[in-house]
N, C-alpha and C positions, 0 to 999 in steps of 0.2 A: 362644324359640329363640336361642342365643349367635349371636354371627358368627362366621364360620370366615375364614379365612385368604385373601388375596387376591394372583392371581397379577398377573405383571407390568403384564399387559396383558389387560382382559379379552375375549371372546370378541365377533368380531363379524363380519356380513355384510360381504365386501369389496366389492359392489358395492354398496351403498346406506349403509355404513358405520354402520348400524343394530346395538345388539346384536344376539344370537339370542335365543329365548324361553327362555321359563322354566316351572315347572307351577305355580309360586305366583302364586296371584292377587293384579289391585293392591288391589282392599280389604283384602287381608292384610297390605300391607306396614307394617311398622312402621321406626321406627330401629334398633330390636334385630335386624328379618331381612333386615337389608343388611351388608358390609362394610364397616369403618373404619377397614383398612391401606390408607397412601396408594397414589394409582394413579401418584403420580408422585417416586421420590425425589429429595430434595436442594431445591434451590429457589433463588433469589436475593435478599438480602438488602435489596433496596428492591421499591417499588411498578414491576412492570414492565406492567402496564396497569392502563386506568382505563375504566368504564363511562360511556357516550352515549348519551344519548336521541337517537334519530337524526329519529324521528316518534313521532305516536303506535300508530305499528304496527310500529316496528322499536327494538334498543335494541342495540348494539354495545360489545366491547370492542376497545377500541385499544391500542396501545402506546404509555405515557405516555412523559410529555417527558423524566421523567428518563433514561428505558431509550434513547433517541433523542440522550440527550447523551454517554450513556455508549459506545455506538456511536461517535456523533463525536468523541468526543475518541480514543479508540483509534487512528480509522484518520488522522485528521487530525496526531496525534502521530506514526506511521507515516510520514505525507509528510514532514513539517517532519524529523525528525531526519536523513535525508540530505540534503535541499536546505539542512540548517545545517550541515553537515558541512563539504557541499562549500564554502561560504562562507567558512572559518575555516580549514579544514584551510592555507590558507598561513602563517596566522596563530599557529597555536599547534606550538609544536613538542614532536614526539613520539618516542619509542625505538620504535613501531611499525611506524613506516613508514605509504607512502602509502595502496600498495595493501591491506594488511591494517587501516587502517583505513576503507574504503569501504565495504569488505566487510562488518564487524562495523558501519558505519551502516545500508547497505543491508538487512541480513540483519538485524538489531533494527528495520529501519521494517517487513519484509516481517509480520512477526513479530505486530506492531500492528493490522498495517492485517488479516492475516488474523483476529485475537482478534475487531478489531468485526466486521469483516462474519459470523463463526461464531455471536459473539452475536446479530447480529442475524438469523440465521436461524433462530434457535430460541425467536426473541420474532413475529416477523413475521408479517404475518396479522391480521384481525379473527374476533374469535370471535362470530357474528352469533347476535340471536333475531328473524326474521321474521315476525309473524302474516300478510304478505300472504302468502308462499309456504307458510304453516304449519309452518316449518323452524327447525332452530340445525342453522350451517355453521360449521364452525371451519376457518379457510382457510388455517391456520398448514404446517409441516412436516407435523405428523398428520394429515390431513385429516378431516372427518369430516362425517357430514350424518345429521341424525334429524329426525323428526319431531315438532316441538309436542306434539301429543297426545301420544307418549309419556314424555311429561315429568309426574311426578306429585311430585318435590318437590327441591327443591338442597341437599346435603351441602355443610356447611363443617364439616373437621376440620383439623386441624394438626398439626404433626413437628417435632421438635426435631432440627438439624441441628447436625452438629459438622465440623468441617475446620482438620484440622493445616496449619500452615506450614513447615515443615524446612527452608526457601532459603538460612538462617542456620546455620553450623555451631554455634555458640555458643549455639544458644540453638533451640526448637521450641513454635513458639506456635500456641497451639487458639483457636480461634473457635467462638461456637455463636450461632445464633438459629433464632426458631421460623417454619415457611415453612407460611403459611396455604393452603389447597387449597380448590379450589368443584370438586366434581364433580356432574353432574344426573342421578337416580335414574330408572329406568326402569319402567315394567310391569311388565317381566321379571326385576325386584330390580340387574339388572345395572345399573353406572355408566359413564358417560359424561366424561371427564377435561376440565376449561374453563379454570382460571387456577389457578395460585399464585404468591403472592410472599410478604413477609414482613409489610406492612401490615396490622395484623391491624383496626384502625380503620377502613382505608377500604376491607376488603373486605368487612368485617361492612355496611356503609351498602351496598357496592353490592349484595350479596349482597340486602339487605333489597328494595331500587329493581325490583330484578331481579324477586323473587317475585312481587311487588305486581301488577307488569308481566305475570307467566307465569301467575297466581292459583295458585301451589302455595306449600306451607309452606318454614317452612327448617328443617332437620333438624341439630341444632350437637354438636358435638363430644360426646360422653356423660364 
């Protein structure tokens, strides 16, 4: 059976945030009768979590240090560029003036400080697998909550990401890297969306840590 095409978001219970069913059964699932268009576009270009053994009945994903500096430096850049403004602004002279340059510190720190915290809304969250409650809770923006058992194997496939920069008139530069995806495969063939970043090293090790952990296969990219 080919895969067919995958919508944004797939189909799920709002109150238990479980997929719906399916008529294919799990001993029929293969890697071929699942999807392998990502569940999530686009990505970020470093590791924005890391996998934790928290016990041996729980195993979490965090949000690593680096994604925690990249946060803090945003919103910390944000503070300092007006309290240095105001420092200096007697000191250096300008053709703008006072008050239009307050503005254009305040307005470039408001600027900052909202990019981290936006970011870190959209990293924030542990994506938990508990054998005590028999659950993965992803506690992030999407929430979500399934159950163990339904879990019969983790998808890691990948997407090549591209993004123009145009800031520059002179000149319009493309960026690309590839943004690794773990989604976890259900019963019901449906997938369940967990991390991507672009570490493709240390999502493959955790990816691995994790099965071992959940006792299902890993199903990689075809």
């Amino acid at each position: 059976m080919k895969p067919t095409q995958d919508n944004q978001s797939e189909p799920a219970n709002k109150q238990t945030g479980e997929a719906n069913s399916s008529p294919l059964s799990a001993s029929k699932l293969t890697p071929e009768t699942i999807k392998w268009t990502p569940m999530k576009k686009g990505g970020f270009n470093f590791r924005t979590h890391t996998l934790v053994r928290v016990s041996d009945l729980k195993m979490e994903f965090r949000p690593s240090i680096t994604a925690k500096l990249v946060c803090g430096a945003f919103a910390s850049l944000g503070f300092f560029i007006p309290v240095y403004h105001h420092a200096v602004e007697d000191i250096i002279d300008s053709q703008l003036g006072s008050l239009t340059e307050s503005l254009l510190a305040v307005g470039l720190g408001c600027i900052l400080i909202f990019g981290g915290f936006k970011f870190w809304s959209m990293i924030k969250g542990n994506r938990v697998f508990d054998k005590s409650s028999g659950r993965f809770i992803n506690n992030g923006r999407d929430y979500r909550s399934v159950s163990l058992d339904e879990i019969v194997a983790l998808q890691h496939l990948h997407e090549n990401v591209k993004r123009s920069d145009s800031s520059l008139r002179s000149s319009h530069k493309r960026t690309s890297f590839v943004s690794n995806e773990l989604n976890l495969v259900l019963r019901s063939s449906n997938r369940v969306h967990a991390i991507d970043h672009s570490n493709r090293r240390k999502l493959r090790d955790d990816i691995e840590s994790l099965a071992e952990f959940l006792g299902v296969p890993v199903w990689n990219h075809p």
